[in-house]
C-alpha positions as CSV (number, residue, x, y, z in Angstrom):
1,X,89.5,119.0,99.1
2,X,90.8,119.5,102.5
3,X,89.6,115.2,103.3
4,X,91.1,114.3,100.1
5,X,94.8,116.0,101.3
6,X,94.3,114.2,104.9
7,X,93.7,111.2,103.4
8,X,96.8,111.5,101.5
9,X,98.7,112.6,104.8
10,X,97.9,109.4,106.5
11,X,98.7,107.1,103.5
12,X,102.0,108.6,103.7
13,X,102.2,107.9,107.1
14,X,101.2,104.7,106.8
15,X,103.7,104.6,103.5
16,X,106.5,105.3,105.6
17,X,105.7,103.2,108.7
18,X,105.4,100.0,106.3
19,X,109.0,101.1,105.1
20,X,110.4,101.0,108.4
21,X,108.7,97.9,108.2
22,X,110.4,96.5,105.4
23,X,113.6,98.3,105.8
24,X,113.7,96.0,109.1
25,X,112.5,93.2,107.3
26,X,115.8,93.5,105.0
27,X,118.3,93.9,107.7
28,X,117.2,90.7,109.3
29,X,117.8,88.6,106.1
30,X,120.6,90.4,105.2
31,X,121.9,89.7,108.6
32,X,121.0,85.9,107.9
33,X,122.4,85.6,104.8
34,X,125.6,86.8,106.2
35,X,125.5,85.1,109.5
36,X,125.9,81.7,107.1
37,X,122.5,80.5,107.7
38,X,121.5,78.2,104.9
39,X,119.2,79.3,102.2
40,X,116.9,76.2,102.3
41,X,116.6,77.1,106.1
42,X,113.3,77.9,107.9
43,X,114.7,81.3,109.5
44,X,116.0,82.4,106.2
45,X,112.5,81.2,104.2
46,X,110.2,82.8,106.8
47,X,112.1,86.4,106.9
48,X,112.4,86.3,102.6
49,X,108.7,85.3,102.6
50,X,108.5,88.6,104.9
51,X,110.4,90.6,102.8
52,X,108.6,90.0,100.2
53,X,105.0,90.3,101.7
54,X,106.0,93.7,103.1
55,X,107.4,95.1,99.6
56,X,104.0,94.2,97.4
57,X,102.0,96.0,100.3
58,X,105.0,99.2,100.5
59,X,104.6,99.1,96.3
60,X,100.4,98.8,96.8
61,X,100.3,101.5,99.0
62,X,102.9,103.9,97.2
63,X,100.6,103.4,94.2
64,X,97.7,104.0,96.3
65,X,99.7,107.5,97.6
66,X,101.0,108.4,94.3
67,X,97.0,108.0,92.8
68,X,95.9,110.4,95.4
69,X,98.6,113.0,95.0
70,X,97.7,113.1,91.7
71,X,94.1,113.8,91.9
72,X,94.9,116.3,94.9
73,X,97.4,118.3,92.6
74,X,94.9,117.9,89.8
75,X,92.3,119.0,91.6
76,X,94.3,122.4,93.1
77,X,94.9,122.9,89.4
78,X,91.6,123.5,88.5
């Protein structure tokens, strides 16, 4: 029990760090996109393509967290 609730520990860890990571990742496009850079340019593909990368690993991993919450709590439970 006690490996299964450090293992959850450090995904949260992780689960915040990669939000950091996109919340960063966000403010640069948005800073882009308000800058006037053009859509079709390289900056603003590159830091969308990073954006996007960065939120399907932050949703992976949140499902990954919210999985072993659940079997933690279940597991207390019983």
């Amino acid at each position: 029990m006690r490996n299964r609730k450090t293992e959850l520990v450090l995904t949260a860890v992780q689960l915040a760090r990669l939000g950091e990571e996109l919340d960063t990742a966000r403010a640069e496009l948005k800073r882009l996109a308000e800058s006037g850079a053009a859509y079709d340019s390289e900056k603003m593909k590159t830091a969308l393509q990073t954006c996007q990368a960065l939120d399907l690993r932050w949703n992976a991993l949140e499902q990954k967290y919210l999985a072993q919450k659940n079997s933690v709590t279940g597991e207390s439970k019983a």
